[in-house]
N, C-alpha and C positions, 0 to 999 in steps of 0.2 A: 635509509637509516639516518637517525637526528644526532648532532654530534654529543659525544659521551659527557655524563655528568662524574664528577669528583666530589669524593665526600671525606672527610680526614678526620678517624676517632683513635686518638691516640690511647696512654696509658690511663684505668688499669684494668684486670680480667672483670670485674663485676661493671665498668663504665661499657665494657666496649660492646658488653654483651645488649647492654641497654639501649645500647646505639642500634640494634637492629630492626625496630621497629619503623625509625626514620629512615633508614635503609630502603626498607618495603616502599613504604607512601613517597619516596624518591622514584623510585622506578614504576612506583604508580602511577604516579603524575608525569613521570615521563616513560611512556611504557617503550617507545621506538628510539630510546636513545641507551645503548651501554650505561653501564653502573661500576666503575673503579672506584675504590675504598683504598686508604694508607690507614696503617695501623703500626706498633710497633711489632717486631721481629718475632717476640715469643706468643702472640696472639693473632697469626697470620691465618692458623688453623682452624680458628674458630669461624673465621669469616670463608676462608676460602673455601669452594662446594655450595654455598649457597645459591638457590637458584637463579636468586634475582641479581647475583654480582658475578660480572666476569673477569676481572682481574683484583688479585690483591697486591699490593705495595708496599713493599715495608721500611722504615723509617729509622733510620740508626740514633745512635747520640752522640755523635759528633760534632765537635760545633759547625762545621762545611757538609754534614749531609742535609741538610735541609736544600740546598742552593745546589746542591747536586742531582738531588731528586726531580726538582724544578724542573733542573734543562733537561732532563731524562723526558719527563712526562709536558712540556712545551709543543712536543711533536703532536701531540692528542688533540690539540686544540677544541676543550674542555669547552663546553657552553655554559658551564657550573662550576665552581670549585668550594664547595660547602664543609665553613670548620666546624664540625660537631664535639670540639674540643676547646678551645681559645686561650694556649698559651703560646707562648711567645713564637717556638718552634712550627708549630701548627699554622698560625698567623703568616710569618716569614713565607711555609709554601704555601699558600693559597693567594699570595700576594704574587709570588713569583712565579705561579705557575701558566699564566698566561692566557690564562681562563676567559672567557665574554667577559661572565661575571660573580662575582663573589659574593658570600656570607657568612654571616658568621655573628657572633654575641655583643651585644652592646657591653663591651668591658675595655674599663680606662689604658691605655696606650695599644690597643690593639685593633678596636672598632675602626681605625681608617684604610687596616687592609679591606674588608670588606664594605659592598655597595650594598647589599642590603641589610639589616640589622634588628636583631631583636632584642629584649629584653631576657636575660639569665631568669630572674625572677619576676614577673609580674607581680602588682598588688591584686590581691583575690579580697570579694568581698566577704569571705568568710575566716579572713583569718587563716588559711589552711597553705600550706606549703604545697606545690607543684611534683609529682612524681619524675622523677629523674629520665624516664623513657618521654612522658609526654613533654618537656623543657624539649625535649631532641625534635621530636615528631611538629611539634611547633616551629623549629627554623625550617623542617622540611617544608611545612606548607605553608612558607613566609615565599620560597620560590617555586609554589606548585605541585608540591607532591600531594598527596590522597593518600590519609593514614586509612589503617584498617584492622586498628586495635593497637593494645598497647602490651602483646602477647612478643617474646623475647625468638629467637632463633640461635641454635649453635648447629656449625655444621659436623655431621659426624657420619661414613663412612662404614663398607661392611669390614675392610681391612681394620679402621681404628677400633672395632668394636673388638675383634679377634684379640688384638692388643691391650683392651683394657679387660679383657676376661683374663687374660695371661697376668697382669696386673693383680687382678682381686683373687686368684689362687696362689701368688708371691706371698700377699698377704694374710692366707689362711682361712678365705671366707667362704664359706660351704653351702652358703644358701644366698645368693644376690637378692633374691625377690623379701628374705625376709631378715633384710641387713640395712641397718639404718647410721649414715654417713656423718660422725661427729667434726663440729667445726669449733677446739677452744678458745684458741688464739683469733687476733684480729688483726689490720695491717698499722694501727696504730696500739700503741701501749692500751690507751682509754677506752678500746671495746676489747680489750682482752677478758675474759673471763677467767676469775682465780681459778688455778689450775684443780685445785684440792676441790673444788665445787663442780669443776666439768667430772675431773674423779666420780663424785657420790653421783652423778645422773649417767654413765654411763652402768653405773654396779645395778642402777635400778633399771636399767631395760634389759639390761644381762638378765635379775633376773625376771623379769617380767620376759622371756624370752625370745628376745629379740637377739641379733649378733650384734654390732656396733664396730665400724671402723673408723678411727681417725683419719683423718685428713687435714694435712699440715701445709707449711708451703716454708720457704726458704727462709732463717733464721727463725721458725721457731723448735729447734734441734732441742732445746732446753724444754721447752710444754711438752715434745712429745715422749722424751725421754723420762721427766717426772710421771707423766702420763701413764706410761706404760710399767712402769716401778710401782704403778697405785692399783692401778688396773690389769694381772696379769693375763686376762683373760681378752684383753682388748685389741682387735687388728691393726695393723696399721698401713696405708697405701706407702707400697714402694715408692720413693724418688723418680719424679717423671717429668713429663711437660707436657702442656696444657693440652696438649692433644689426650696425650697418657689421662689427663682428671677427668674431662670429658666422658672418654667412653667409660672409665670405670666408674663413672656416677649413673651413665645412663639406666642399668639392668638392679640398680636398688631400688628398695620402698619410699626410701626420703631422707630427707636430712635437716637436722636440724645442730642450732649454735649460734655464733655470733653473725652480727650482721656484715656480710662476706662476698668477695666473688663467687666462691665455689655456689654458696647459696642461691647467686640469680642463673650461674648455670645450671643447677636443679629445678628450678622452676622453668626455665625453658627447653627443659629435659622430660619437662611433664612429672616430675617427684612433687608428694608432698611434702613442705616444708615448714620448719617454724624457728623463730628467731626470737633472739632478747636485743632491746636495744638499750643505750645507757645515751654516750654522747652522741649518736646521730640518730633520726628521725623517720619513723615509720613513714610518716606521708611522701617523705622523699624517698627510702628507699626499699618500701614494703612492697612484693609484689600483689597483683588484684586477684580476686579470690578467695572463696572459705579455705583451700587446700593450704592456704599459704598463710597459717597463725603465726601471734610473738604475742609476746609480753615486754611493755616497757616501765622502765624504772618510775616510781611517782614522784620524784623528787622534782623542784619546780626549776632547776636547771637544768632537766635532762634536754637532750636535743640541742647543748652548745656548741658543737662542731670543735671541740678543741679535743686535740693531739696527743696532747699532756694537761695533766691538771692538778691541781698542788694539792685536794682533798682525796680524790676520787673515791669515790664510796656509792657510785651508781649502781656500778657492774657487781661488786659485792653484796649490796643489799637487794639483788636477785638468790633469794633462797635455793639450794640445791634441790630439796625434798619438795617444793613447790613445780620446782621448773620439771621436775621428773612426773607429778602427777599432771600437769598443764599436756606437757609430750606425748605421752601415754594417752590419754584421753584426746589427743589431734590424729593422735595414728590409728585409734580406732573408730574414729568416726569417717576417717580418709584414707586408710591402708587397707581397708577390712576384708577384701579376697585376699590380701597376701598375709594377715595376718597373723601369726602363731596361735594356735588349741590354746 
């Protein structure tokens, strides 16, 4: 056996998910050598089960758990130590971890942990931005791996599926197959969707006969409570963790809403999806495939990657009545055995 490669894709749910592809073409290219992954604590689930990784690791935020992990995994004596992340913390263990050798992203104070190096973004002759999976799948085969698509993985379990059925009966939903997984909120203010708008698109699949479950994630208590005040007819998933989102997306028709973690774990769930974008960019975070629609804003700033924005009128001038007939007409041309009469 070839000694083990290290791969370190730290935070958030919809990066880490991404990261799996380069995961594969890592263990492709090295196919007699182990595959360990570091990830943070609450997305340990997602990786771990996979076939092609046999250990997960997980990474605290402490300022000394990085230097701790280190001498933990030192033992292993890594022929690879690949940051599929490149902040500072990620950086710090791949430097420290004692690896042959390392890599990771050509970015200012960090690119001297690592020996080999790429480029974040390349210039493309067409003007087009890079898919966020293939950015990944490119450091892997900067040291060898053999990608083999740029199709996502989440691991999931016959015990976590039991669990996420227990889940989607918490929340009242009577038909999984013809239940479609609303996402209003976003992890930044500027892909949130006015709540009053997510409103009018779930009343319209209601009744276009679909069920429709929310799905939230921590701090947005305020969306889902307005939410559910507007829409009394609307589910909503119990408080869980990510193992808990996982399975209970797996047995829906699709999900659509803002452009989201939950979103790329439906796609690598096999769900139909569809999405709006405002400030970030399909080419980076669209997955491949007719199954996988969106609509983005025409405005000639859309796609600025900013956080906060002092106009914002992206996300709002995505019509409710529009985005409900766009949905509708994605889930029947892509839902169609599970479809409602």
């Amino acid at each position: 056996m070839s000694p083990p490669v290290l791969a370190v894709r730290l935070r958030a749910l919809g990066d880490v998910v991404l990261a799996t592809p380069a995961l594969r073409a890592l263990k492709r290219g090295h196919p007699d050598a182990p595959l360990d992954v570091v990830t943070d604590p609450r997305y340990e689930s997602l990786l771990a089960g996979l076939p092609y990784v046999r250990r997960v690791h997980v990474l605290g935020r402490g300022p000394f758990d990085a230097i701790a992990l280190a001498r933990k995994l030192r033992d292993e004596r890594y022929a690879w130590a690949v940051d599929l992340f490149g902040n500072p913390r990620s950086a710090q263990l791949v430097a420290l971890v004692g690896a042959t050798r390392t890599a990771g992203y050509e970015l200012r104070g960090r690119k001297h942990a690592y020996d080999v190096r790429v480029p974040v973004e390349p210039p493309r002759a067409d003007g087009r931005r890079e898919y966020a999976a293939a950015v990944h799948v490119r450091l892997a085969e900067a040291v060898g791996g053999i990608a083999d698509g740029l199709g996502c993985d989440v691991a999931l379990d016959a015990r976590a599926r039991g669990e996420g059925a227990g889940l989607l009966e918490r929340a009242g939903v009577r038909d999984p197959s013809r239940t479609v997984a609303l996402v209003a909120a976003g992890t930044w203010p500027t892909k949130t969707w006015p709540v009053s708008e997510a409103a009018i698109l779930a009343r319209e699949l209601l009744v276009a006969g679909w069920e429709v479950l929310l799905v939230d994630g921590p701090g947005e208590e305020r969306v889902r409570a307005t939410l559910r005040s507007l829409v009394p007819r609307l589910a909503a998933l119990p408080r869980c963790d990510v193992r808990g989102l996982v399975a209970s997306l797996a047995p829906l028709a699709a999900l659509v809403g803002t452009d989201s973690g939950p979103r790329h774990v439906a796609a690598a769930l096999g769900l139909a999806t569809f999405a709006w974008f405002g400030p970030t960019h399909p080419d980076t975070w669209q997955p491949p495939g007719e199954r996988h629609g969106f609509w983005r804003t025409p405005l000639p700033c859309a796609g600025c990657d900013r956080t906060r924005c002092p106009h914002w009128n992206c996300m709002p001038g995505l019509p409710p009545t529009l985005a409900a007939e766009r949905v509708l007409a994605h889930l029947a041309r892509h839902v169609a055995v599970n479809r409602p009469a």
